[in-house]
N, C-alpha and C positions, 0 to 999 in steps of 0.2 A: 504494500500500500504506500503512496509518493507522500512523502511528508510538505504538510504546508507549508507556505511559505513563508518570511516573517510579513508580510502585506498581507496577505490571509489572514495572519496571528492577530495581528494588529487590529484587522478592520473586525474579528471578533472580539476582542477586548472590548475596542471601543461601540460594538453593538451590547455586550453586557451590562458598559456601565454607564450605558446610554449618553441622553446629552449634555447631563450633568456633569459626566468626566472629561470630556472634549470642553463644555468651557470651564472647568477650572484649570484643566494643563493651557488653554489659553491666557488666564489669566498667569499663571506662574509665569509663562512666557514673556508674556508682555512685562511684568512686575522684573525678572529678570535683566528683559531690555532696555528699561529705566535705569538700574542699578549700575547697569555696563556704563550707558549714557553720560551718564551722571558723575560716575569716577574720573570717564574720562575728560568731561569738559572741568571736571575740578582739578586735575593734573593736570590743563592746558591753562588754565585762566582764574582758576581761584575758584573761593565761593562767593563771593562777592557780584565778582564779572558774571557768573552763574544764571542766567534766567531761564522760569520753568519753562518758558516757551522753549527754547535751548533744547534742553534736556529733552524735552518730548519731540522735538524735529528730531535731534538725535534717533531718537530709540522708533523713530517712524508710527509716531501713535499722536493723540491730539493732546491738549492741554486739560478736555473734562477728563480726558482718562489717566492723566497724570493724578490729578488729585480724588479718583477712584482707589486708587493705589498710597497716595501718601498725603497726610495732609499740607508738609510744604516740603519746600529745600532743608529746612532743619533736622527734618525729619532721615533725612537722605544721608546728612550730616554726620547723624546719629552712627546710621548703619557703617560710614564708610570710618568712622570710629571701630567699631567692632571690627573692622579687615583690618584696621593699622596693631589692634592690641593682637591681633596674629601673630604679627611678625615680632611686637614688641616680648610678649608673652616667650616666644622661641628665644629670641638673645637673653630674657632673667633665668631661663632655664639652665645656660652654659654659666649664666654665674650662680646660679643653684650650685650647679655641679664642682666649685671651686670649695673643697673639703674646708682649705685652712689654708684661703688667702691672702695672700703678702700684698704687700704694694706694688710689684713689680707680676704679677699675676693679673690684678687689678686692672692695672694702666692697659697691660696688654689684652686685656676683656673690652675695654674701653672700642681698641682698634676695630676688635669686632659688629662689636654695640654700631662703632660707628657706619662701619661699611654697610650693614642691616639699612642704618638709618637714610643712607642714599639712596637708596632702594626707592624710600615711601614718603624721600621728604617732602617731595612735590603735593602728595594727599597730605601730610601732617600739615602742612603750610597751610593749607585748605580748611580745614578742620581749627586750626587756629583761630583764621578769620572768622570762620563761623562761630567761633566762642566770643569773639569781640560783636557780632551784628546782633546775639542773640542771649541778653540775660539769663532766659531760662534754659540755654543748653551751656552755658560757662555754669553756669551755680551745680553741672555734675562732674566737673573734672574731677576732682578730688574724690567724689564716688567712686567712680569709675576707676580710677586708678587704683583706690584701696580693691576694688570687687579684681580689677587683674595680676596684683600684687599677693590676694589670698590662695592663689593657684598657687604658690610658692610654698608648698605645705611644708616640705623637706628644709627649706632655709628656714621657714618661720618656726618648724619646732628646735631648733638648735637653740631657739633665746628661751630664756626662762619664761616661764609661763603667766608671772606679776609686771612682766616690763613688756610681754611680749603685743599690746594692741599698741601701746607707743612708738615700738621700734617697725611695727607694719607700715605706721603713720610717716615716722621719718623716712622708711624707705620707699615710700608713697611719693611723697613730697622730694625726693632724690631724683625720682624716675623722670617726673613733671620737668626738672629743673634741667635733667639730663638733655631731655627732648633739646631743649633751648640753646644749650651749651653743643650740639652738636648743631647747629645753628649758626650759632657765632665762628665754629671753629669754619666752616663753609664760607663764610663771608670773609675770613681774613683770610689776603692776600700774602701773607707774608710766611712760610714754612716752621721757621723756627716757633714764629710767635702760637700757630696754629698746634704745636705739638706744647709748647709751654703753658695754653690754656688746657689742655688734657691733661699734661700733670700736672696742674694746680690742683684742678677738681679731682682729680685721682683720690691724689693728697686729701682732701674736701669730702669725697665718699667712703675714706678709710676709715678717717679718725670719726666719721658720724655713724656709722653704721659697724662695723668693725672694731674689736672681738665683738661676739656674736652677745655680751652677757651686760652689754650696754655701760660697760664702765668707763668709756670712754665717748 
């Protein structure tokens, strides 16, 4: 007996689960084709430069079906937040993995930190602005930050367990600050100066967060 084909497969699925499941894999689709859109005109131009009509030419859809899907740019903002604590989340994990930390361990996590950070600065940049346009999505950085910092269960049970929502806090507030400083070091021209801000802050992230038992 000749097995179906997968266009057979298919067109029975989609007679099973009638025309309820053809538009909903529509909508993911479309909702998907936003998301693309959207990334990418924010790594072109900002979020600022950003308008929904944009985004919806982008993703070859209208502007009522933009906000079927999302109620604004903020909202998109949000999301393209969660794809940056991806990658941010991947680089605390290799300093998870630094047992017993020197400075010179450190500095050289930095490199890596930093190389990540090229990657996504064009979205972080983006995501920045959007904290400045938008009071009620800046009043969750420090949320947010702590909620992708708790994924660090292995480095956070190393601190005692009395100091330990503090030193979450401070390494919270590390992370934010990091974002920034690999920033600056992008913007200076000058090689030496550009490695002299890394080990400042090295310096800076040792003695604040480092030994793990907060006595320093």
């Amino acid at each position: 007996m000749a097995k179906a084909s997968p266009v057979a497969k298919a067109a029975r699925a989609n007679a099973r689960g009638g025309v309820g499941s053809l538009r909903e894999e529509h909508k993911r689709v479309t909702r998907d084709r936003i998301i693309a859109a959207t990334e990418a005109l924010f790594q072109e131009q900002g979020f600022r430069a950003t308008t929904v009509e944009q985004i919806a030419k982008m993703a070859g859809t209208t502007v009522t079906t933009f906000y079927r899907h999302f109620t604004s740019k903020s909202e998109l903002a949000r999301i393209m937040e969660e794809k940056l604590s991806v990658d941010v989340l991947e680089a605390l994990r290799k300093l998870e993995a630094l047992r017993n930390p020197t400075r010179k361990a450190l500095r050289a996590w930095f490199n890596q930190y930093y190389e990540m950070w090229q990657r996504i600065c064009l979205l972080s940049e983006a995501y920045w602005e959007a904290t400045a346009a938008d009071d009620e999505f800046a009043a969750g950085i420090l949320a947010s930050t702590m909620r992708l910092t708790s994924h660090l269960t292995e480095l956070l049970e190393r601190i005692p367990a009395n100091i330990r929502p503090r030193m979450q806090l401070r390494l919270s507030l590390l992370v934010i600050v990091m974002d920034r400083i690999a920033f600056l070091v992008k913007s200076e021209k000058h090689d030496p100066q550009r490695s002299a801000i890394f080990d400042e802050f090295a310096e800076v992230f040792y003695n604040g967060f480092f030994p793990l038992d907060g006595s320093k």
